[in-house]
N, C-alpha and C positions, 0 to 999 in steps of 0.2 A: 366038491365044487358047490352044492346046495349049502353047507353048512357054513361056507366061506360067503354069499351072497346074503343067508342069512343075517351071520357077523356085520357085514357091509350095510346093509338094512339097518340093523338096530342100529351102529354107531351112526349112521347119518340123521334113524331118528332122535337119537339122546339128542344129537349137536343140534338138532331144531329148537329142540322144544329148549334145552340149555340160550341158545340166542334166542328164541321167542324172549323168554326171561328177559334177559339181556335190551333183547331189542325196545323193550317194554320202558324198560328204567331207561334208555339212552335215548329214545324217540317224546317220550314224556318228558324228561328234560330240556331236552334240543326246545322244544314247542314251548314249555313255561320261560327258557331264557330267550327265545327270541320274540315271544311276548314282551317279555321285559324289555327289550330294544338291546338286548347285547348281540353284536354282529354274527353273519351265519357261522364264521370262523371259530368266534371265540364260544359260542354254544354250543358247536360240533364238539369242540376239544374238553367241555367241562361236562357234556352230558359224556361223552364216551369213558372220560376217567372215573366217573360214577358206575357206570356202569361193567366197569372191564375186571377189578375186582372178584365182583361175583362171577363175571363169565369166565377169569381164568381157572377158580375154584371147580365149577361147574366143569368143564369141561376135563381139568386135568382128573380129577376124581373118579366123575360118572359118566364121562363118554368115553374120554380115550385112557383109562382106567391105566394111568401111566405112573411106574417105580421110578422116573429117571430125578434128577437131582433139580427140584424146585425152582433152588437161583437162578440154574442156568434156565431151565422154561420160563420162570417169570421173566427174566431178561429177553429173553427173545419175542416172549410174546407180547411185553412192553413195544417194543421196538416195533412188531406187527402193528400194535394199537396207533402207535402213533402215524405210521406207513398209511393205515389202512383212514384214519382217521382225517389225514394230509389229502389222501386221494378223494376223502367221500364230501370232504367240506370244499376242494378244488371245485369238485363237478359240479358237486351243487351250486354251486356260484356261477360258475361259465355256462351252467345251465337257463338258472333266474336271471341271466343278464339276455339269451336269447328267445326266451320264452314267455310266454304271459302264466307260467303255472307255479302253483306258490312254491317255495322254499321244501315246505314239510310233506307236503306230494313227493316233488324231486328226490327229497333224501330217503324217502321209502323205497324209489325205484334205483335207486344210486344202492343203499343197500343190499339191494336184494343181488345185485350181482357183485358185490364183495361176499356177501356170505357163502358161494359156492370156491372164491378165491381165497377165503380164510381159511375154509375148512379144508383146501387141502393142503395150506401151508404148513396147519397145525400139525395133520395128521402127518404128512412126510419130514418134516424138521424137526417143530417144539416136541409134538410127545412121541416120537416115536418109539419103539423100543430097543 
């Protein structure tokens, strides 16, 4: 039971520090295009495709250290991207329209509760084994 919490331990911390990464290139993006004046939507959707790339590599490689067959993960977890992407760019919107707090605050805390819902999407569907 120790060795299995351990397991559980390490893989949640790979998938951190894996989205730290991640989080890094698509929150850095997000901010340089809606500096630029491109809507919270269409910034959401082009820092995320920059950044999910890396995160799928990342993740299927060295966290969930998964044999299963690529296409079928990348497809799924395309699909995720785009899910997760639709829901983080909604909130933040219906968020900035009810609140005086900027955009890029919002999508940090909007993230931070997909990243416990991605993680187990990943681990019990895309890679599991």
């Amino acid at each position: 039971m120790e060795k299995l919490k351990n397991l559980i331990r390490s893989t949640i911390m790979k998938y951190g520090l894996s989205s730290g990464i991640s989080f890094l290139v698509d929150y850095g993006m997000f901010a340089l295009l809606l500096h630029l004046g491109l809507s919270i939507m269409g910034s959401t959707y082009i820092a995320r495709a920059c950044s999910c790339v890396v995160n799928f590599i990342l993740n299927r490689n060295a966290v969930f250290k998964s044999n299963g067959s690529p296409v079928r993960q990348f497809v799924l977890y395309i699909l995720l991207v785009i899910a997760s992407a639709t829901v983080s760019g909604l909130a933040v919107t219906g968020l900035s329209t009810y609140t005086p707090v900027h955009p890029v605050i919002l999508k940090f805390l909007v993230e931070v509760v997909l990243f416990f819902a991605n993680f187990l999407i990943q681990k019990t569907l895309i890679f599991k084994e």
